[in-house]
C-alpha positions as CSV (number, residue, x, y, z in Angstrom):
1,X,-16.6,21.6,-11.6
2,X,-15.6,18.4,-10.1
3,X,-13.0,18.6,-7.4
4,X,-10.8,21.4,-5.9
5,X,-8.4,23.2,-7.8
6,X,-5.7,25.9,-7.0
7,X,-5.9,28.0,-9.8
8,X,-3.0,30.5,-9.6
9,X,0.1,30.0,-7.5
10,X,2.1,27.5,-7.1
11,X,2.7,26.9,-3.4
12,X,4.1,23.3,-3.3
13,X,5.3,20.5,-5.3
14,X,2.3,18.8,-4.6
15,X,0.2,21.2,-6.0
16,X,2.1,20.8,-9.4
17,X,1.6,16.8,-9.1
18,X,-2.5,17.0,-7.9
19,X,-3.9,20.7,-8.0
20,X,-7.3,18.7,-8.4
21,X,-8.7,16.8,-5.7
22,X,-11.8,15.0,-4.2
23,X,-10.7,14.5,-0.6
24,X,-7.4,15.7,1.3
25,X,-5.9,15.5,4.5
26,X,-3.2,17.9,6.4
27,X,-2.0,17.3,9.3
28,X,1.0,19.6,11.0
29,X,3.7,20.2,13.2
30,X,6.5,22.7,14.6
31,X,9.9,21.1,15.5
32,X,12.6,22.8,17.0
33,X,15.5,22.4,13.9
34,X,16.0,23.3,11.3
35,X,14.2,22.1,7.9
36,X,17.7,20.2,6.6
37,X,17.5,18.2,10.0
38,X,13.8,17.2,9.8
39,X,14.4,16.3,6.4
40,X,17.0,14.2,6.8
41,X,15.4,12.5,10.0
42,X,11.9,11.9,7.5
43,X,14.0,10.0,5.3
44,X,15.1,7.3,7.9
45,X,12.5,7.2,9.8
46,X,11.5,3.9,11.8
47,X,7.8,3.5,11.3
48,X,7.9,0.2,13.5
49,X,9.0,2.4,16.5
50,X,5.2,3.4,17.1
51,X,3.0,0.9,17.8
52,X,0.3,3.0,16.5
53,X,1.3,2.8,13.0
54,X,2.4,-1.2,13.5
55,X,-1.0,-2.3,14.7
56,X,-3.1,-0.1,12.4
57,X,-1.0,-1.0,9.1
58,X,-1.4,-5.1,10.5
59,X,-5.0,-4.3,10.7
60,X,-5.5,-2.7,7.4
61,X,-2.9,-6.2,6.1
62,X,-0.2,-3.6,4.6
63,X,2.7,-5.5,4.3
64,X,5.4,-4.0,6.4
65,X,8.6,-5.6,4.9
66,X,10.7,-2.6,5.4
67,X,9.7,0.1,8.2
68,X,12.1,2.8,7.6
69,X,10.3,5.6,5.5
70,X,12.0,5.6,2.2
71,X,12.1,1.7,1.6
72,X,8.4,0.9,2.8
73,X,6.9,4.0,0.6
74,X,8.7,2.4,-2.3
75,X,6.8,-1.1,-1.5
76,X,4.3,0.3,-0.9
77,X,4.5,1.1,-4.8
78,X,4.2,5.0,-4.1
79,X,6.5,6.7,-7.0
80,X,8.9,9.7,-6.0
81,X,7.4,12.2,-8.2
82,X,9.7,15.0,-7.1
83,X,11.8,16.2,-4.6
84,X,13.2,19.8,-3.7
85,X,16.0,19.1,-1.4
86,X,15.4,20.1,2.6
87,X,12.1,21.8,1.5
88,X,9.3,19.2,0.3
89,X,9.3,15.9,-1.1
90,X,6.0,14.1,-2.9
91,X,5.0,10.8,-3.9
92,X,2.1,9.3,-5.7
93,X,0.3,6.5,-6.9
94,X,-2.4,5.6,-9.3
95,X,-5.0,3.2,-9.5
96,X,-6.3,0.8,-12.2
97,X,-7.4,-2.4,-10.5
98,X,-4.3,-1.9,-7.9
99,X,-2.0,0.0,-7.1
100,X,0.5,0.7,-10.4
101,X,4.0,2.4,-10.6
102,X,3.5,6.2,-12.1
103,X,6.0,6.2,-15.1
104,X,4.8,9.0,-16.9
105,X,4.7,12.5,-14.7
106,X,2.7,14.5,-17.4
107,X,0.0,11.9,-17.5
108,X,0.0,11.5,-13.6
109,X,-1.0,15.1,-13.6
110,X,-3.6,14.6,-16.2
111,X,-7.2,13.4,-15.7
112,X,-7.8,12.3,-18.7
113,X,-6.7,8.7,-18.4
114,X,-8.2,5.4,-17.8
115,X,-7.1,5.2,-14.0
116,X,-9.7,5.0,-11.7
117,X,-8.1,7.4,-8.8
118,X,-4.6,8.8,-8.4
119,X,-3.2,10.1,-5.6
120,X,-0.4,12.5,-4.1
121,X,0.9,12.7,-0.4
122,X,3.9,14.8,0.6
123,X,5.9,15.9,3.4
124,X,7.2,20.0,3.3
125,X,9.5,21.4,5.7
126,X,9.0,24.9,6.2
127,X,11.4,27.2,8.2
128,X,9.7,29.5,10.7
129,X,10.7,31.4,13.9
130,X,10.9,28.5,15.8
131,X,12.4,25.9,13.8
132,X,10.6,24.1,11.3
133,X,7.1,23.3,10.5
134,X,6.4,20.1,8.7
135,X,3.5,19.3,7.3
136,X,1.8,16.5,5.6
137,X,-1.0,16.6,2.9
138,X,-2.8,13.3,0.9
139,X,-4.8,14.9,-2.0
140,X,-7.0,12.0,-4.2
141,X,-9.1,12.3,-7.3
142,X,-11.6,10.2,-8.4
143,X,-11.2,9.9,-11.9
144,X,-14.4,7.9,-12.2
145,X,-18.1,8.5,-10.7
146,X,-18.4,4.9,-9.6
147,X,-14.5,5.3,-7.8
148,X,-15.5,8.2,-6.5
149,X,-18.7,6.8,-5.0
150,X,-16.6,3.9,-3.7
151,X,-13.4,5.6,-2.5
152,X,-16.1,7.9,-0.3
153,X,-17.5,5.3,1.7
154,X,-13.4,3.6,2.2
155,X,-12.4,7.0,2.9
156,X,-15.1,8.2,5.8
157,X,-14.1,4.7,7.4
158,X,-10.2,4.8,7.1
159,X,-9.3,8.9,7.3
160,X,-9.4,8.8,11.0
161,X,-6.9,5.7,11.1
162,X,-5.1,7.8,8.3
163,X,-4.8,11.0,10.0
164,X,-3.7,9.2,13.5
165,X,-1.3,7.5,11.0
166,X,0.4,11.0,10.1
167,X,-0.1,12.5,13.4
168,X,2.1,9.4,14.6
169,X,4.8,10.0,12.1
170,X,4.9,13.6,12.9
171,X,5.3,12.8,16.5
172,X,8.0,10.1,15.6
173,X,10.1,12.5,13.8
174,X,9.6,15.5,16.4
175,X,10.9,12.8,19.1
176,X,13.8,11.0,16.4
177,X,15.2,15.0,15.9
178,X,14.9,16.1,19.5
């Protein structure tokens, strides 16, 4: 069986939108309020306000026209795929030969198409004891042996820059709601 698959429950949006996957990446965090107030803080977020994030996105050339959250993911041309309000939101993208708008949700879920990788990333704010917990997943699936091959090497080369990425958003957010 190629990939990882969760075969029963339901747990997140993001398992509905990519339940199969090559590689993935979670990354978490508690914050003391409550999931409506993280939420809302994710939304408007200031990515410019790390440095971190600034001179690793110049680095990798991603164009930064618009640093808060919701305006740079949607240059970035990642599609709101769905959104349950104050719990969990998820975006995703798919790849021909770049990066292309996903305007069918069925067939974003489906691997039988002719993209060459498709991806999912989320945020999920979940209430505990002590506030909130957010956490942060990436989930991609090679849809083809030879993108698979290739997206192996990119990805054993950029997930560290990617993780540090998230980890710096988390402790954006955790210092914007504080």
């Amino acid at each position: 069986m190629n990939g990882l698959t969760y075969l029963f429950v339901v747990r997140s949006l993001i398992d509905k939108y990519r339940p199969t996957f090559d590689f993935n990446e979670i990354h978490k965090t508690i914050i003391n309020a409550s999931p409506e107030t993280c939420y809302k803080a994710a939304m408007e977020l200031d990515l410019s306000d790390s440095l971190i994030i600034s001179v690793l996105f110049w680095l990798r050339g991603i164009p930064f026209k618009s640093t808060v959250f919701k305006r740079f993911v949607a240059g970035m041309k990642f599609t709101l795929l769905e959104e349950s309000l104050w719990n969990e939101f998820v975006y995703g993208f798919q790849v021909k030969n770049e990066i292309e708008w996903i305007e069918n949700k069925e067939e974003f879920c489906s691997d039988n198409t002719n993209h060459k990788l498709k991806a999912a990333w989320n945020l999920k704010f979940t209430k505990t004891n002590t506030g909130c917990e957010v956490s942060t997943e990436t989930r991609v699936r090679c849809l083809k042996r030879k993108s698979k091959i290739i997206f192996s090497i990119y990805w054993f080369f950029i997930r560290p820059f990617s993780g540090l990425i998230r980890l710096e958003m988390l402790s954006l957010l955790r210092k914007k709601v504080s």
